[in-house]
C-alpha positions in Angstrom: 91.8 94.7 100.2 94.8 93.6 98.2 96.1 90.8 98.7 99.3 89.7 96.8 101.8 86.7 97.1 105.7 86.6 95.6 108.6 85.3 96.2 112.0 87.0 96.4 115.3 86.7 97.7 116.6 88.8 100.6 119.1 91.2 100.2 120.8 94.0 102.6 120.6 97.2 102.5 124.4 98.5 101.2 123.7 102.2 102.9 122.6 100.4 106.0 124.4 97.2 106.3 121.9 96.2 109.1 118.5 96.8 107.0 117.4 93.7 105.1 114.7 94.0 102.3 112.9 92.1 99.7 112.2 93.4 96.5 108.2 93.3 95.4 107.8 91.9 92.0 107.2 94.3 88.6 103.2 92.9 88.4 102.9 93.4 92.1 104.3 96.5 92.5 102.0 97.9 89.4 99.1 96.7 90.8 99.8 98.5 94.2 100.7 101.6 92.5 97.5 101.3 90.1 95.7 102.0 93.8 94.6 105.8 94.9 95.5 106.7 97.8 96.7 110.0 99.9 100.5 110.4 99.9 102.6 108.9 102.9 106.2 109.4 103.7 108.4 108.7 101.2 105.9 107.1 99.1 105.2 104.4 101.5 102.5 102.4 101.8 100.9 100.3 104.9 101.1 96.1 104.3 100.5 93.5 106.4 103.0 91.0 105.8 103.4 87.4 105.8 106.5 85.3 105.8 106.3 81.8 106.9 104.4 82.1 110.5 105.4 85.3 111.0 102.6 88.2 110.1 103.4 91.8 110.6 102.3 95.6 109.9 105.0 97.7 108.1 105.2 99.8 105.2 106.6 99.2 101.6 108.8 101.7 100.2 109.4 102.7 96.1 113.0 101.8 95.4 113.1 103.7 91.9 116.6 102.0 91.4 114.8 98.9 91.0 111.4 100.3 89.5 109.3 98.2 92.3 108.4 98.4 95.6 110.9 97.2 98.5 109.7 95.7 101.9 111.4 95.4 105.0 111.9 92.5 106.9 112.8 93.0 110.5 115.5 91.0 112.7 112.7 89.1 114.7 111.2 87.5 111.1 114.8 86.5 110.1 115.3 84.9 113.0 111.6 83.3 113.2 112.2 82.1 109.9 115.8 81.3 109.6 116.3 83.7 106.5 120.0 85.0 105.6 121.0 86.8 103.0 120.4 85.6 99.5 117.8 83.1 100.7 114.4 83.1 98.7 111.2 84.5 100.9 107.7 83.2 100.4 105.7 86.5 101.3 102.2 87.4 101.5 101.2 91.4 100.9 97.9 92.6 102.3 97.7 96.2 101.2 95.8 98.1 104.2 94.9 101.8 102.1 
């Protein structure tokens, strides 16, 4: 299993003003691309993710805008965590496939 750490600020979604993401570093992103693995939905791929104390199961997504993967992070984390927008997220990436 991969097994990567990063840190990034959070940003929203502009599409979907309610969606907040972070965006996966260049090195981290290349190194779950450089992985074989069946296709998903929209190029997603299963993580278990780590913020803080909070740990949970979601998919990272390609953003080809920003050449690097995207992840999701969910109401209940903000909140757990106290992250707005624009605040830097210490996360931990276990890639499942």
């Amino acid at each position: 299993m991969t097994t990567l750490r990063f840190t990034a600020d959070l940003w929203r979604w502009e599409a979907q003003t309610g969606w907040f993401f972070v965006t996966v570093g260049t090195d981290a992103s290349a190194r779950i691309r450089e992985v074989p693995r069946p296709p998903r939905g929209f190029g997603s791929v299963r993580v278990r993710a780590t913020v803080g104390a909070t740990t949970w199961t979601t998919s990272v997504f390609p953003d080809a805008s920003r050449g690097a993967y995207v992840l999701p992070v969910k109401k209940a984390v903000r909140h757990a965590e106290g992250l707005g927008e624009g605040d830097p997220a210490d996360v931990v990436l276990e890639v499942l496939e």
